[in-house]
Structure formats: C-alpha cells, structure tokens
C-alpha positions as CSV (number, residue, x, y, z in Angstrom):
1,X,102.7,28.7,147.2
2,X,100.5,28.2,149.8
3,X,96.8,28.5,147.8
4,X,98.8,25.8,145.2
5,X,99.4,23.8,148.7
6,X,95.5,24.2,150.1
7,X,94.2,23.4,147.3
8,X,96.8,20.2,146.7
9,X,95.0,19.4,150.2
10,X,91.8,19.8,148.4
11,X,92.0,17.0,145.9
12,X,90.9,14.3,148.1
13,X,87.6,16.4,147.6
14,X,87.5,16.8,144.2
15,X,88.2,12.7,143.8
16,X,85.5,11.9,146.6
17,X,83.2,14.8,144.3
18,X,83.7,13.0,141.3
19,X,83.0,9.5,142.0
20,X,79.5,11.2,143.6
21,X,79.0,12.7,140.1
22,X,79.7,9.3,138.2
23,X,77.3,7.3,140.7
24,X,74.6,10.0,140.2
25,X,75.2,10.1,136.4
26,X,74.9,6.0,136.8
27,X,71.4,6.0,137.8
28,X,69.8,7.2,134.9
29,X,67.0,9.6,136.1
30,X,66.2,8.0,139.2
31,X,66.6,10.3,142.1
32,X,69.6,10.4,144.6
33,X,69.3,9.8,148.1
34,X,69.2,12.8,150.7
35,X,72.5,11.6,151.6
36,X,73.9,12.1,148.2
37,X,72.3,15.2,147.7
38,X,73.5,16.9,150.9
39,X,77.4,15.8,149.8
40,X,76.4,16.7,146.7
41,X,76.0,20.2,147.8
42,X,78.6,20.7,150.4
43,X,81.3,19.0,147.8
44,X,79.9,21.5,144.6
45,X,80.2,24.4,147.2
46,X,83.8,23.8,148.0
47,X,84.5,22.8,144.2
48,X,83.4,26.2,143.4
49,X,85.8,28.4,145.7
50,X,88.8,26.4,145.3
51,X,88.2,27.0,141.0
52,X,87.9,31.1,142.3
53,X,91.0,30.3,144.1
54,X,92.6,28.6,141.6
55,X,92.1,30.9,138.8
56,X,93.0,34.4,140.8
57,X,96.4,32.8,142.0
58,X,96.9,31.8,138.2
59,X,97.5,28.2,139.0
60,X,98.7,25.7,136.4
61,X,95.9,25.7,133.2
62,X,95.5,21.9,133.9
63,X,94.2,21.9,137.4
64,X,91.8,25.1,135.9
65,X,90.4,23.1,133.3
66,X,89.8,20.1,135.7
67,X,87.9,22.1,138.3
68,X,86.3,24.1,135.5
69,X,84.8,20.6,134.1
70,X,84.2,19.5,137.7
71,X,82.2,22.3,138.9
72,X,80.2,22.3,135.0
73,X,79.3,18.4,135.6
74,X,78.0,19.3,139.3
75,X,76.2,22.5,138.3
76,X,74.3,20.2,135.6
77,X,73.6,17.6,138.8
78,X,72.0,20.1,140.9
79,X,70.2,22.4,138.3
80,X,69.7,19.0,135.7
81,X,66.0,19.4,134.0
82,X,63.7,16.7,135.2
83,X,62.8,16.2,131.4
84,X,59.7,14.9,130.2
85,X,58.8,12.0,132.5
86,X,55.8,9.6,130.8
87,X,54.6,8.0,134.6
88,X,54.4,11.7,135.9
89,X,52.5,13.3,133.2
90,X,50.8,10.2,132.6
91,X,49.6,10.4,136.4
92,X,49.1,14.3,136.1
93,X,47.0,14.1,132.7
94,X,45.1,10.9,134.1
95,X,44.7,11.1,137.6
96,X,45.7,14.7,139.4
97,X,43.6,16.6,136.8
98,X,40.5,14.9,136.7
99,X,40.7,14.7,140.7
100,X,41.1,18.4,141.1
101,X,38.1,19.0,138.6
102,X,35.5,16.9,140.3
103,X,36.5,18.0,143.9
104,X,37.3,21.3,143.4
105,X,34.6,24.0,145.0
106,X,35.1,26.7,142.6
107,X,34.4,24.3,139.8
108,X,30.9,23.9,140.9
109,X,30.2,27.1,141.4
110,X,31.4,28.2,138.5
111,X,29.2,25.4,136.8
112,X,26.5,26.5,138.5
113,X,26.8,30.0,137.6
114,X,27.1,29.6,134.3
115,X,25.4,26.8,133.5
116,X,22.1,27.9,135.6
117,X,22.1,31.2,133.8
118,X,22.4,30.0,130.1
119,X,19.7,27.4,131.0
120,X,17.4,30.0,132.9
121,X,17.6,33.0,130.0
122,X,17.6,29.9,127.3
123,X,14.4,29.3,128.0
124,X,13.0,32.4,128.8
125,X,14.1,33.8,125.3
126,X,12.6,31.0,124.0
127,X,9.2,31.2,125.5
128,X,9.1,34.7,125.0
129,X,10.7,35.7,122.0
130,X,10.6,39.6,122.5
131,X,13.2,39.1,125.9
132,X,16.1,38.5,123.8
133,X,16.0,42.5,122.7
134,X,15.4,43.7,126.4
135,X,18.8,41.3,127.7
136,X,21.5,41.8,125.6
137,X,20.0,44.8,123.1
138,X,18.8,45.2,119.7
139,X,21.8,45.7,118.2
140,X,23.0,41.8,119.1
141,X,20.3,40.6,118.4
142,X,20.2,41.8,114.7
143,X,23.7,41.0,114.2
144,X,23.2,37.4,115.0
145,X,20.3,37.3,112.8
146,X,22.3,38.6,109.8
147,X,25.1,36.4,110.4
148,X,23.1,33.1,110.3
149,X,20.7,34.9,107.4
150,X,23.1,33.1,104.6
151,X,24.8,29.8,104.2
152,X,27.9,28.5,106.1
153,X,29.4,27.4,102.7
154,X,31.8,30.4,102.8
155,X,32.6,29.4,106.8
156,X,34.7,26.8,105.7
157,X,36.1,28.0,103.1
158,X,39.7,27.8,104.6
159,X,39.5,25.5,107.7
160,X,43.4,26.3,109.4
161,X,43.4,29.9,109.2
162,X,39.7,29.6,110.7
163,X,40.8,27.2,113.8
164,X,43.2,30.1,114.2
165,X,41.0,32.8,114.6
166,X,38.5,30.7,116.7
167,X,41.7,29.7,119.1
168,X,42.3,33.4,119.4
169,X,38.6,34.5,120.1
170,X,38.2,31.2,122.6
171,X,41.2,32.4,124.4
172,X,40.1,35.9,125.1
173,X,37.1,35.0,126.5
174,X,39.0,32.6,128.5
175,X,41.4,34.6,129.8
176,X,38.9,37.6,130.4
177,X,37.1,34.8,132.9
178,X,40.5,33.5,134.5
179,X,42.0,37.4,134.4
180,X,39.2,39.0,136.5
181,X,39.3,36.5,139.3
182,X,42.0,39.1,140.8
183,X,39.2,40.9,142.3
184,X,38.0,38.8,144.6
185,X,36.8,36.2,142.3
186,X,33.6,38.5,141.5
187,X,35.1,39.5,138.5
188,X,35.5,36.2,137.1
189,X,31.6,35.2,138.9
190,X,30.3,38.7,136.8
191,X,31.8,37.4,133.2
192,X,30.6,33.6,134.3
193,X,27.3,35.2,134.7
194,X,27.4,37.6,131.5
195,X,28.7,35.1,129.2
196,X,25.6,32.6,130.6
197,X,23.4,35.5,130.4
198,X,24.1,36.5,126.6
199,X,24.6,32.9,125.4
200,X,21.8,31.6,126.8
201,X,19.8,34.5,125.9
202,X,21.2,34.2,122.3
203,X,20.4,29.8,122.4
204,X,17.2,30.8,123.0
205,X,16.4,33.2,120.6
206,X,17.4,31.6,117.7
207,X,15.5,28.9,118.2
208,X,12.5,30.4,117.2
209,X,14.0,32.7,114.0
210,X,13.9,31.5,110.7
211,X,17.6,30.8,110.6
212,X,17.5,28.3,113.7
213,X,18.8,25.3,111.7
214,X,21.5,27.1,110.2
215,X,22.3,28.4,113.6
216,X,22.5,24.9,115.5
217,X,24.0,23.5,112.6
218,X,27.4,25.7,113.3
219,X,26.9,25.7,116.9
220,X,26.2,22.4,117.9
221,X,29.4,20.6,117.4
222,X,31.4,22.5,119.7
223,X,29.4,23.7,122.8
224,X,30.5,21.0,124.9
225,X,33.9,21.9,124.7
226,X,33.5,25.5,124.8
227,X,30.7,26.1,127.0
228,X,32.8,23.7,129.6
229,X,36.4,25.4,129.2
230,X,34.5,28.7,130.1
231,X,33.1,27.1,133.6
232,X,36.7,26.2,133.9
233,X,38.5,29.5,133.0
234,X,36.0,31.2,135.4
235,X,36.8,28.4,138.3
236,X,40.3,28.7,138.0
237,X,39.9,32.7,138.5
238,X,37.8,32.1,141.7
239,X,40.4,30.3,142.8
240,X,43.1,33.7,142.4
241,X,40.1,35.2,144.4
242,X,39.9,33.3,146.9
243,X,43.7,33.3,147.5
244,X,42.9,37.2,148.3
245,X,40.3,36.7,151.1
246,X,41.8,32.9,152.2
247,X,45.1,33.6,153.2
248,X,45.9,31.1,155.6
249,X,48.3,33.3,157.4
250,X,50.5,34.1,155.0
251,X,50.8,37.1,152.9
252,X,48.5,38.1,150.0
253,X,51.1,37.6,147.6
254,X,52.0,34.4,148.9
255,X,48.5,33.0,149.4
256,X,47.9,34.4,145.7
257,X,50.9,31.9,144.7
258,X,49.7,29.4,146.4
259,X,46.1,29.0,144.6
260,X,47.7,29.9,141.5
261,X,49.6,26.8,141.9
262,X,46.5,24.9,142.9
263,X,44.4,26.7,140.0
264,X,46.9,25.2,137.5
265,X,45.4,21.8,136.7
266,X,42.3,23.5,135.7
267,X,43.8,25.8,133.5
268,X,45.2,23.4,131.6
269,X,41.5,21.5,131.4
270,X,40.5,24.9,130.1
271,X,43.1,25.8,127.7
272,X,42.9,22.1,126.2
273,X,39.3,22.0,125.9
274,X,38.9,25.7,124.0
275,X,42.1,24.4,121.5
276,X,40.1,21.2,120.8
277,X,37.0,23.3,120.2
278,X,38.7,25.5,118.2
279,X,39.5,22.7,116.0
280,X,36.4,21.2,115.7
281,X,34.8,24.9,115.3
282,X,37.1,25.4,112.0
283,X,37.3,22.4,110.4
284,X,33.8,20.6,111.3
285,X,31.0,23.5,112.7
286,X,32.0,25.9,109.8
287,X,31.6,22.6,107.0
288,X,27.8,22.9,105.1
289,X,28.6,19.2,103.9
290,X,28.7,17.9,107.3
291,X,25.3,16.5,108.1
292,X,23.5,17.9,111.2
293,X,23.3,14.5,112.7
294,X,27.0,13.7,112.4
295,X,27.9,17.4,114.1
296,X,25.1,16.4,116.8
297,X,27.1,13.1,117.8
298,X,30.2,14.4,118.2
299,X,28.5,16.9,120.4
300,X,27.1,14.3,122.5
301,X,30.7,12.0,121.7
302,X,32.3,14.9,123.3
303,X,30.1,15.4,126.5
304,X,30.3,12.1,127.4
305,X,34.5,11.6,126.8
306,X,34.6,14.8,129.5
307,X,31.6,13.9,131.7
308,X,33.8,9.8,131.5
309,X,37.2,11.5,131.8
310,X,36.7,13.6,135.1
311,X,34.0,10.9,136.2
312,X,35.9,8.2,135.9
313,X,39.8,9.1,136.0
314,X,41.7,9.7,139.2
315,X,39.8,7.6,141.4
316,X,42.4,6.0,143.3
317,X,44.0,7.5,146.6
318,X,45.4,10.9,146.1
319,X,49.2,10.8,146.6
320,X,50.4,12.9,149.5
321,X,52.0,14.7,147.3
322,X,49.3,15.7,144.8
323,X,48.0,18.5,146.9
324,X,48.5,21.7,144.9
325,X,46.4,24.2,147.2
C-alpha cells in the first residue's frame, strides 16, 4: 500500500502535467517557451517512473490506462515531427540555398575547375581536331561518332523510361563527384577535372565532324543544368574534404559531420538541377521535332533562371541561425 499511497501523492503532478500538455497542444505549432519545455521534461520524466511503478505493483487498470495515455500524449510533445512548415522551407529553398551557393568557397573552385578545363580542351579540340584522339583515346572518340552518325528519332521514342535512365546516369556521375571528396577533396577536384577534361574535349570535337548539328541538337538543351549540378556535386565533396584537414578542434569524425551538414544545401542544388535535366534530357533533347532554336532558348531560359536564382535570392541578412558550417 505504500507505492498505491506515493503515487496517490503524485497526482498533483500528473494534473499540473496535463494542463502543460493541453496549453502546448493549444498553440498549434508554435513553439513553447523554455519554461515549458524544461517542466515539460521534468514532469514526462516523473510521469514515466510512476507508470513503471504503477504497473509492477499491479495497481488498479484505471490509474494504468491514465498514465499510459499521459505519458503517450507527452512522448508525442517531446518527440512531435516539426512537419512540413511553408515559411521555413520557403526561406530555405529561397534564401539559405542560394546564399550558401554564391558564398560558398568550394563552389568557386569547383566552378573554376571544371568550368576552366571544359573551356580550355573545348577549344583546343576544336582548333586542332587530331587532340581529341590523344585526350580521352580513339576508342571514345569513335563511339561518339557512331552514336551521333544517325537520327535522334529513335531517342525519343519513349520519353519516361528515357528521363529514367538519364536520372540514373546523372546521379552516378554525381555521386562519383560528391563520393570521392572523402579523400581530402582531391578526389572530387580529380573527377571535376576529368569530367571537364573529357566533356570539353568531346564539345570540341564534335564541332568540327560531320554530325555536329545532330550532336548540339541533343546536347544543347540540357548543359546548363547538368554541367552546373556537376560543379555542385564536386563542391559539396570538397566540402567532406575539407572537414578532414579543417577540423576546428574537434575530431575528424565530428568535423566530417559538421561540413556534411554545411555541404547539405548544395546537394540539394545538385540533386534538383540533374532531376530537372534529366527531364528535359528525355522528353525535349531526345525529340527530332523539336526545333534547334526552341532547345537553344531553354538552354539559355535555363542559365539565366540559375545565374537570377542564386544572384538574386537570399540577399537579405543571414539569420543567426542559418549557419550550417
């Protein structure tokens, strides 16, 4: 009888813990005050022995079930999902994303590592059309040429299952970029460079083969998207790099966490840019009865929404706490 009395002492604790559960349920999303939350805490913990207590002294089923439905409505108050909040992905989408891109380090040097090489061996296979074999081999070389030899009409033939097999091959190159930035962030700076080297290289060549127009023609449409989520892919592995050498003290592991975290909002740039030109890969680059003129403006439609979107977006004060690194 005297767990049945300690825990008749205790109900003044479970009231006081369920009028805190009512007020919190009352506010609809909005965050409690520390206040709260510490009594909150303190009141579940308690909650939680007496219902032990209660149920190994086998006290009367009643008083079970009412601390079994106390402790289940302040388990749900402390562990509650934060659901899907418009403002905060609307500030994360619109504001914390586009922030991180333009100010992040490893996004310009990844940008200038790829870009710089596909520009540089662009225009060197292009001048000289003999360098293409000498870069990335005869073998390559040949296949692209037989693979642009014939018409896109059977490209296009089924547009989903193709936008499914170019999200596929978009994400392993993506992932191959973000992957290898464990060592050190050269890996992901050595497939930044190679996938410039070869692209550019292949850019290049093509523009002076017989099947150049039916080359651009499939190419065009896309490359913004897909050139720029690989700059992004390779950034975001830097980043894991440079959690490795940078670590601020803390352990490797931890400072690995840490620029994980802070590599995040690129990732999700990259991820979203390869899906979108995956899409437009499948069901527009692939198409023979799309003109080249209308694939060439959404090329350009689509280098200008990115170059407005991480120009122009997130240029107000950084909230204190936005910082992710």
């Amino acid at each position: 009888m005297r767990v049945a009395e300690l825990l008749k002492d205790r109900e003044k604790s479970w009231r006081e813990l369920d009028m805190l559960l009512d007020r919190i349920e009352r506010m609809r999303g909005r965050r409690p005050g520390v206040a709260d939350v510490a009594l909150l805490g303190e009141l579940y913990r308690s909650a939680c022995a007496d219902l032990m207590l209660a149920e190994a002294h086998d006290l009367p089923r009643d008083t079970q079930l009412y601390l079994h439905g106390l402790v289940g409505r302040a388990h749900n108050a402390v562990y509650r999902s934060r659901g899907f909040d418009v403002d905060r992905w609307s500030k994360l989408v619109f504001e914390t994303i586009p922030r991180r891109l333009r100010t992040d380090g490893a996004v310009r040097i990844a940008a200038a590592t790829f870009f710089g090489s596909f520009l540089l061996c662009g225009l060197l296979a292009a001048g000289r059309p003999g360098l293409a074999r000498e870069l990335i081999g005869d073998r390559q070389v040949d296949q692209m040429e037989e693979m642009y030899a014939g018409s896109l009409e059977d490209r296009g033939r089924d547009d989903t299952m193709m936008a499914g097999y170019y999200i596929q091959h978009n994400a392993s190159i993506g992932l191959q970029c973000f992957a290898f930035g464990v060592f050190l962030g050269i890996g992901s700076l050595y497939e930044l460079l190679s996938n410039g080297i070869i692209l550019g290289t292949v850019f290049g060549h093509m523009a002076t083969t017989p099947h150049a127009e039916r080359f651009y023609t499939f190419v065009t449409a896309h490359s913004s998207f897909e050139l720029s989520a690989i700059v992004l892919a390779g950034a975001a592995g830097m980043r894991l790099g440079w959690g490795l050498i940078a670590t601020r003290g803390q352990s490797r592991l931890a400072s690995l966490r840490r620029e994980a975290t802070g590599a995040l909002p690129i990732v999700a740039a990259s991820v979203t840019l390869f899906i979108l030109a995956a899409f437009i890969e499948g069901f527009i680059s692939a198409r023979s009865d799309v003109s080249y003129a209308s694939k060439a403006t959404i090329a350009v439609l689509s280098a200008a929404a990115l170059a407005g979107y991480v120009g122009l977006c997130g240029r107000g004060p950084a909230d204190a706490t936005e910082s992710l690194s």
